[in-house]
C-alpha positions as CSV (number, residue, x, y, z in Angstrom):
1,X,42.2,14.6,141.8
2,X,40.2,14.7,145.1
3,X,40.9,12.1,147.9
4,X,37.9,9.8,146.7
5,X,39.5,9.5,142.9
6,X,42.8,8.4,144.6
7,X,40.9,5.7,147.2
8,X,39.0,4.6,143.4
9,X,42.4,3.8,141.9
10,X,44.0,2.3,144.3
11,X,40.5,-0.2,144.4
12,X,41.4,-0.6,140.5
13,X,44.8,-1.3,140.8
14,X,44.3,-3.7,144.0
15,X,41.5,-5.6,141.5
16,X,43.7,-5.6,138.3
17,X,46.7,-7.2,140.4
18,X,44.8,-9.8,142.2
19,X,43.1,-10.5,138.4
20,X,46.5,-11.2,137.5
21,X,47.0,-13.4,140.6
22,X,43.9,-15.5,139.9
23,X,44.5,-16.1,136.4
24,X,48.5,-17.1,136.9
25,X,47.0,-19.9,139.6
26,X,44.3,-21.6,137.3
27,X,46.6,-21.5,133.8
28,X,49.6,-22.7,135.4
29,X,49.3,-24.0,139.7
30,X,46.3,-26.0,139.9
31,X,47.9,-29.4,138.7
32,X,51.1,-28.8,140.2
33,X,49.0,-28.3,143.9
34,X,47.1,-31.1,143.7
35,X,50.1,-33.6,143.0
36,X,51.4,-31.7,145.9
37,X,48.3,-32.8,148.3
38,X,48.6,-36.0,147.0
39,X,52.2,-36.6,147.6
40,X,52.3,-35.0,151.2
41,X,49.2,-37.1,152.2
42,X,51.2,-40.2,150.5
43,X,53.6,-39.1,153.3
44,X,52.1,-38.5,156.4
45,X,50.5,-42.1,155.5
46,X,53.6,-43.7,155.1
47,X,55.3,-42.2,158.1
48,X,52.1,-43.0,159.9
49,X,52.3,-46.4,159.1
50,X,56.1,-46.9,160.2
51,X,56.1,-44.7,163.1
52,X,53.3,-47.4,164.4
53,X,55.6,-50.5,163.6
54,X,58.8,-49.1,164.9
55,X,57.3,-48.2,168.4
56,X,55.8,-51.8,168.3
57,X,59.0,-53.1,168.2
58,X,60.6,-51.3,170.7
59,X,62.6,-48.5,168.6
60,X,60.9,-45.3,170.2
61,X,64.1,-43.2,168.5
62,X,63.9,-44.4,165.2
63,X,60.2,-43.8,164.9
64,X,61.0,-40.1,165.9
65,X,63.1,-40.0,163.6
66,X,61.2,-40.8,160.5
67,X,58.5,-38.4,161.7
68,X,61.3,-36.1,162.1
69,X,62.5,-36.7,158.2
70,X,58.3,-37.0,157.0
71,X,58.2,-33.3,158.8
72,X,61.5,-32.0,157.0
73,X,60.7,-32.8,153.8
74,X,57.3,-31.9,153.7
75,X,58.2,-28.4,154.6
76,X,60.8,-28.7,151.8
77,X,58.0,-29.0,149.5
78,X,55.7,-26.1,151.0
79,X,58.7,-23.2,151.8
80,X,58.5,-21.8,147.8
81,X,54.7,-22.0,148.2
82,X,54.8,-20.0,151.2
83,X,57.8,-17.5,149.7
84,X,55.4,-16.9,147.0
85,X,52.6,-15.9,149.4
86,X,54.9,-13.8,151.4
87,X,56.1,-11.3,148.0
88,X,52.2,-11.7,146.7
89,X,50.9,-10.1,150.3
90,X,54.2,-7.4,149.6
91,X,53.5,-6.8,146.4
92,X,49.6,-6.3,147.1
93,X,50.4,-4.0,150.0
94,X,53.6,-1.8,148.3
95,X,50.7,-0.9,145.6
């Protein structure tokens, strides 16, 4: 095998895993991320709405707070998303 036969497998084995990628996401991930949009937006309006009332009533640490907590769980919900990326960009790259 010459160099140009290698760099033509490695192309076929790059497409094949990023095949297998593409169709795990639209059997299986495409529900489960828009419920996740929808819940993190339902957040960000909620803690919106009290961090507004709580500074109009004078409580400057408790509206921190429940940005704080709108933060922390949201980032609950997104850390295994973003584990999955990192071992998909290893795996792509460890060929």
């Amino acid at each position: 095998m010459d160099r140009g036969d290698e760099k033509q497998e490695v192309v076929k084995d790059v497409f094949q895993i990023s095949e297998i990628y593409v169709c795990h996401d639209t059997q299986m991930g495409v529900n489960m991320d828009i419920n996740l949009i929808f819940k993190i937006a339902a957040v960000g309006i909620l803690v919106s709405v009290l961090n507004q009332i709580l500074k109009q009533s004078g409580r400057d640490e408790q509206a921190f707070l429940t940005t704080l907590a709108g933060l922390i769980l949201v980032l609950f919900w997104i850390v295994p998303y973003i584990s999955d990326l990192f071992k998909t960009i290893q795996n792509l790259f460890t060929l």
